[in-house]
C-alpha positions as CSV (number, residue, x, y, z in Angstrom):
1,X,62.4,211.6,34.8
2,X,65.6,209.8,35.2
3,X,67.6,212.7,34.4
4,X,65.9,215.3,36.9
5,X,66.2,212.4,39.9
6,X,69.8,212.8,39.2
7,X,70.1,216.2,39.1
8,X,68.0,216.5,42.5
9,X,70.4,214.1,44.0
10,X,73.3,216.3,43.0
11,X,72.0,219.5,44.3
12,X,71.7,217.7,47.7
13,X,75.1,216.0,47.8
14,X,76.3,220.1,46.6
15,X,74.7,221.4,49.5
16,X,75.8,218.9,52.0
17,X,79.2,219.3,50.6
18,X,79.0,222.8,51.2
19,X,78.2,222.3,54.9
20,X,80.4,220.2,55.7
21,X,83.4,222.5,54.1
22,X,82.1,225.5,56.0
23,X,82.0,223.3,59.5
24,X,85.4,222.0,58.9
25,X,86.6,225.0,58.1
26,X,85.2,226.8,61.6
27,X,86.6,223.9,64.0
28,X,90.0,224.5,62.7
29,X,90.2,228.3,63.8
30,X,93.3,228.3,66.3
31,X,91.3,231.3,68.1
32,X,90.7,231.0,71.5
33,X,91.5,229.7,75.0
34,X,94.5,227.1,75.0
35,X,95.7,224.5,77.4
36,X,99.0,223.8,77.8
37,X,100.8,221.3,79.1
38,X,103.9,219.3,79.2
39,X,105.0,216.3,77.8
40,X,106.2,214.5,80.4
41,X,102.7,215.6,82.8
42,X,100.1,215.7,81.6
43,X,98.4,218.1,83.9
44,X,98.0,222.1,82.6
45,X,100.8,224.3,83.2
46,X,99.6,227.1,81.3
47,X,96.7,229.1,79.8
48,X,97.4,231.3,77.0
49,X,94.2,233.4,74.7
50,X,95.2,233.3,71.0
51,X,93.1,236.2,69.5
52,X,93.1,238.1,66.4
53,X,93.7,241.6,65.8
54,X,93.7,243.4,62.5
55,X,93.8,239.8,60.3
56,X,97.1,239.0,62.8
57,X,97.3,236.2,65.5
58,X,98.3,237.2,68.8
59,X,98.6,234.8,72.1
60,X,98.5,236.5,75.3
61,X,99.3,234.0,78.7
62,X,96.5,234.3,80.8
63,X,97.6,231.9,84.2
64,X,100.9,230.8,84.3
65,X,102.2,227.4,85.9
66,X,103.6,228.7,89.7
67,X,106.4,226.1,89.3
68,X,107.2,227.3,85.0
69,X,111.0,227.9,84.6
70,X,110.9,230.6,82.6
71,X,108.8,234.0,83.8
72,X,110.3,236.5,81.7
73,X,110.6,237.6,78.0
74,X,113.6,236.8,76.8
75,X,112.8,237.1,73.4
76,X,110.4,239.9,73.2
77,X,112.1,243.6,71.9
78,X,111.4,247.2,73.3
79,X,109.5,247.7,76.6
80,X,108.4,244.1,77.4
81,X,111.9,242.4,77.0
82,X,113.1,240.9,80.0
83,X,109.2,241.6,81.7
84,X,106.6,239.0,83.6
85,X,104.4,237.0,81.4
């Protein structure tokens, strides 16, 4: 009796061991809608989508701070260098 109350207890520690791995595991994805801001203001400045796309991360600016120093792409090759974000 002793040993099957042990092995029950195991199975349920197992399977909320499980659950919890697989729902830490989905809050960490980096996909989505991002917030930016800067350190010295807190307020937003920017909002970027990171997505993916064939297993590979892109970000994509969605609204862009009015007062942002830089509005081009000075490090982007080919057709979009030197372009709005």
């Amino acid at each position: 009796m002793f040993v099957v109350h042990m092995r029950s207890k195991k199975a349920v520690f197992t399977i909320h061991l499980l659950i919890f791995m697989k729902l830490l595991i989905e809050a960490q994805s980096p996909l989505g809608f991002w917030m930016l801001t800067d350190d010295k203001q807190p307020d937003i400045r920017t909002i970027a989508e990171i997505y993916q796309k064939q297993e590979m991360l892109y970000a994509k600016v969605i609204e862009l701070d009015p007062k942002a120093l830089i509005k081009t792409c000075r490090l982007c090759s080919g057709i979009k260098k030197h372009k709005s974000l």
